[in-house]
Each structure stands twice: as structure tokens, then as C-alpha cells.
N, C-alpha and C positions, 0 to 999 in steps of 0.2 A: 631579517633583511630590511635595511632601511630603505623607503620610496624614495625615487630621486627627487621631489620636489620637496621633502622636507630636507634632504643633503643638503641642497642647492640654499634650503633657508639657513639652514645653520651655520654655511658659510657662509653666508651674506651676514648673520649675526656677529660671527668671528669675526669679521673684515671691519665690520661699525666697531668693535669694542679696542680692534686692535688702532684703530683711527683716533677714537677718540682718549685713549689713553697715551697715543702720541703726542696727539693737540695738548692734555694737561702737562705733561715735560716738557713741549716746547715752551708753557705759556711760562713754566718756572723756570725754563733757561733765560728766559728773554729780563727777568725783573732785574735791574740794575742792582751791584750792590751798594751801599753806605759808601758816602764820602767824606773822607775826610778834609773841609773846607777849611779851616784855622786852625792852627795849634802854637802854645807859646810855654815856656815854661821860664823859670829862673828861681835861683842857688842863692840865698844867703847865709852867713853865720848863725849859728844858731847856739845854746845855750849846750845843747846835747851832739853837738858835730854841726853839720847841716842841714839848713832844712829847701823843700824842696815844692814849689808852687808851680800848677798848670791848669790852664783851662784851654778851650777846645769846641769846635763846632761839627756834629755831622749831619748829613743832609739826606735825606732819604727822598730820590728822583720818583721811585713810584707811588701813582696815587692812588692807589686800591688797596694797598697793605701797611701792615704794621711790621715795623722792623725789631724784631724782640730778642729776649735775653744775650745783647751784647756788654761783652766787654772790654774793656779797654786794658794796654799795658803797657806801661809806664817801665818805660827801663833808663837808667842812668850810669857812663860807663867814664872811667875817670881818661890821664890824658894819653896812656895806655893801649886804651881800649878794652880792660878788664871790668866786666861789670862790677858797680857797686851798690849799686839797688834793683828791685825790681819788683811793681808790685800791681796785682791785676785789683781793676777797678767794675764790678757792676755797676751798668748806667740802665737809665732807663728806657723804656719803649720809646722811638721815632715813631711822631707818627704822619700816616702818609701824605707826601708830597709836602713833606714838614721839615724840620731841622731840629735841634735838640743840642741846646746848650751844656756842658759840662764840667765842673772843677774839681780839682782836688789838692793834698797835699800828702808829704813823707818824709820823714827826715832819715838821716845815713850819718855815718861816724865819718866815713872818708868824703869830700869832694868829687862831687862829678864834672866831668866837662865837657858833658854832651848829656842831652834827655831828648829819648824819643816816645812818640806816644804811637802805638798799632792797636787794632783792635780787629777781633775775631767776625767773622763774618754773624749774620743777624740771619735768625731764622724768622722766617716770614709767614703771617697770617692773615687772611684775606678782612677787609674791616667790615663792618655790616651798615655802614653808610658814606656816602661820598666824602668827599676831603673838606670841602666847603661846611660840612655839619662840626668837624672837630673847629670849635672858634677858640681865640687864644683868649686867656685871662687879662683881663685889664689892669693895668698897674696906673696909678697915678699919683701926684704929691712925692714924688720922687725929690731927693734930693744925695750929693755925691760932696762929700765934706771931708776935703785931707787935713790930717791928725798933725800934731808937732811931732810926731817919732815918724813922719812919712807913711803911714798906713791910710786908708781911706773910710771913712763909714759913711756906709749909702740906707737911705732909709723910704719907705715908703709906702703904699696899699695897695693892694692887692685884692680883686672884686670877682665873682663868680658867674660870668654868663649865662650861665644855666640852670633852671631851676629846680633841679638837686645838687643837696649841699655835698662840699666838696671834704670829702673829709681827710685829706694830706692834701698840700702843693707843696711846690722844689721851687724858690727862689732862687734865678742865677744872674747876676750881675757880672756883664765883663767891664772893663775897661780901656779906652781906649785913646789914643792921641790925636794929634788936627788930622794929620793924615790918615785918620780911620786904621792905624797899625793897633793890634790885639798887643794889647801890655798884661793883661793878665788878670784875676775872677773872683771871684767867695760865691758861696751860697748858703740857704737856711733852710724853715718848713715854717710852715704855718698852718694850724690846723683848723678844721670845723668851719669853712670859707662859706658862706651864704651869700647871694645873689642879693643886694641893696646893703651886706654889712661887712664892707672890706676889714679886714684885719692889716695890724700893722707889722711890717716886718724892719727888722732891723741886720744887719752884717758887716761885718770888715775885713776886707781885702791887704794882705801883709803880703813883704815879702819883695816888693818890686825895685827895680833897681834905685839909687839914689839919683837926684835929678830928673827924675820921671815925672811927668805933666800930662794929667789926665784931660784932658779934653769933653768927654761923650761917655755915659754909663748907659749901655743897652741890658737893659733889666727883662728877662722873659718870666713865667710861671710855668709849672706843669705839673701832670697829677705825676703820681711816687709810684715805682712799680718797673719790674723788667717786662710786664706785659700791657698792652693797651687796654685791658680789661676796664680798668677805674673809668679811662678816659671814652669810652666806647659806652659805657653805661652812664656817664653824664649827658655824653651827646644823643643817644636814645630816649633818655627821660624828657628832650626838649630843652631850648632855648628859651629865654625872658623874651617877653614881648619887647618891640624898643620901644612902640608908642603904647604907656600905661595911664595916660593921665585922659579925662575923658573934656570933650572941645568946648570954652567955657561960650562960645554965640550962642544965637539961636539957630536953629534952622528953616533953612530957607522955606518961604511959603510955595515955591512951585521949585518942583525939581529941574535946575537948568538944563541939564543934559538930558533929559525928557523931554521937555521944549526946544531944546536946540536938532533934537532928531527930527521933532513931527515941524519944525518949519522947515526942513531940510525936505522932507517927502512932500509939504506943498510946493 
């Protein structure tokens, strides 16, 4: 026979566990899913049928987790409505309170006259430091140069935050007009990124309608991966100092703010 005052504990026990395994559902029903913020795609002739260009933005609202192995799918259905392509794409970890740029391409025998882009919900892992520790890669010396066949190549550098080197990033470059309208992307990699030794990347963007006038190339980086793992272990090994250069004065013979306190207390 059990004493009542251990009953009485073990259901106080049962009642905390039953509590707090509620609180962890709720806190997982509560995380927003992926948005998709952009998408654009377009159909030109191709040497093989058609081919098939899209890039894309999603956005991930919550800042404590990584939004991992999603993917995206791409389907293309002619004027019908009979599909004529369809093709899933792995993208990479979002990571939190972040966004994640995305391109791709496909080609098809038949025309399509409609492409849409869905993608599968992101299964979520809590990150091991705030949102503010993932920093983005710097890109700079950018430049966005249209071709005489109408394609674009953007070229540029690409620098490492932090002081493990980076060994993938995903160059993605969208495109866009005065009005900030998404016309459409390329991407690359670049490998072995060291913090003070930018690598250069290069890509070209095909495909886009004729008459098209780029305006603006938002060029991001990110490490490679359907999981934040890469990016989570860069930003644990620490950030670059910003200020590494040491002050060429002298210094001061009397510390100001030590003097300015004790005449403050006379």
C-alpha cells in the first residue's frame, strides 16, 4: 500500500510533466512557418525545347530557430493546364529571423505557361545563439554588366566575418528594376573564404525577357547545407574583431575620466 503523501507527490509529479510537455507543443505550434516573400520565374527558347529560370525569397519570422531541410517545387503547366515539368529543388538552412535567397533552372520539350514555385514545410531546430551572432558575409567590388546576347555577369568579393574559415558559401544574385520588381537570379560557390582574404566570384544570369533593364543586383552569401550546422559553427567560433589596428597617439598623461570623476566628488 502506497502512503498518501507519496500518492499526492506523484501526482503533483504527473501534473508538472503533463504541464510541461504541453508548454513544449505549444511553444512548437506557435513558430511561424516560411514565407514565401518573392518569386519570379520566365520561359525562354532553348536549343533543347525550353528552358526554365527562377529565383525566389523566403523568410523565416522566427528568431530562435533554424528552418532546415526544405524544399522547394517547381512545377510548370502548359496553356491547358497539364503539367509539363516538375522538379523539387533542396535549398538551404534559413536561418533565424533571416531570409534565404534562392535560384534555379530546367528545361522541358513542351512550353509552359504558368510556373509556380511551393515548397514543403521546414523542420525546425532550436539555434545555439541569438540571431544577431549569425552576421552576413560581406560582399563588396560588386559590379552587374549586361552581355550583347542580353544575359548579365555580376562579379564580385566575397569576405568572411568570422574567424573560421568558411569552407563553401552560395553566392546569390537577384535582379532587379527601378521599381524594385524581382526579374530574376544565378548563383555560384566559392570555396575556402578566410576573414581578410575575399575570394572572387563570378556568375551569369540568362534567360530573362528581352527589353529587360536591370536597375539594382542584391547580391547575398551563405554557407551550403540543408542544415545550419556550418553556419552555427562559424558563428560559435567567434566574430573578427572590428577594431584590429592598434591607436597610433600617445597616451594620455592623466586618465581624463579619472579626473573628471574626482572633481566631480569635490
Amino acid at each position: 500500500m502506497i502512503p498518501r503523501s507519496r500518492t499526492v507527490s506523484l501526482l503533483a509529479l504527473g501534473a508538472i510533466c503533463l504541464a510541461g510537455c504541453s508548454s513544449e507543443e505549444r511553444s512548437e505550434q506557435q513558430l511561424k512557418p516560411l514565407a514565401l516573400k518573392e518569386q519570379v520565374s520566365n520561359v525562354v527558347k532553348a536549343s533543347d525545347g525550353y528552358a526554365i529560370n527562377w529565383a525566389g525569397i523566403l523568410s523565416n519570422a522566427n528568431p530562435w530557430h533554424f528552418g532546415e531541410h526544405v524544399v522547394a517545387t517547381v512545377v510548370g503547366r502548359d496553356a491547358g493546364g497539364t503539367e509539363v515539368v516538375r522538379m523539387d529543388q533542396p535549398l538551404d538552412a534559413v536561418p533565424p529571423g533571416g531570409s534565404l535567397a534562392f535560384t534555379g533552372q530546367a528545361t522541358t520539350a513542351r512550353k509552359p505557361a504558368k510556373v509556380t514555385i511551393e515548397y514543403r514545410p521546414a523542420q525546425w531546430r532550436p539555434a545555439a545563439r541569438i540571431a544577431s551572432a549569425f552576421k552576413q558575409f560581406p560582399v563588396s567590388r560588386a559590379q552587374t554588366l549586361r552581355q550583347k546576347d542580353g544575359s548579365y555577369l555580376i562579379t564580385g568579393y566575397v569576405d568572411n566575418p568570422y574567424q573560421l574559415s568558411a569552407s563553401s558559401l552560395v553566392v546569390n544574385a537577384l535582379l532587379r528594376d527601378k521599381a524594385g520588381k524581382l526579374l530574376g537570379g544565378g548563383s555560384t560557390f566559392v570555396d575556402d573564404v578566410k576573414a581578410g582574404s575575399p575570394p572572387r566570384f563570378i556568375l551569369t544570369v540568362e534567360g530573362l525577357p528581352s527589353g529587360t533593364t536591370v536597375a539594382r543586383t542584391d547580391i547575398t552569401a551563405r554557407t551550403w547545407g540543408s542544415t545550419g550546422r556550418p553556419f552555427e559553427d562559424l558563428a560559435l567560433g567567434g566574430a573578427v574583431p572590428m577594431h584590429t589596428t592598434k591607436p597610433t597617439t600617445e597616451p594620455f598623461a592623466v586618465d581624463r575620466g579619472s579626473r573628471a570623476m574626482s572633481e566631480h566628488k569635490q
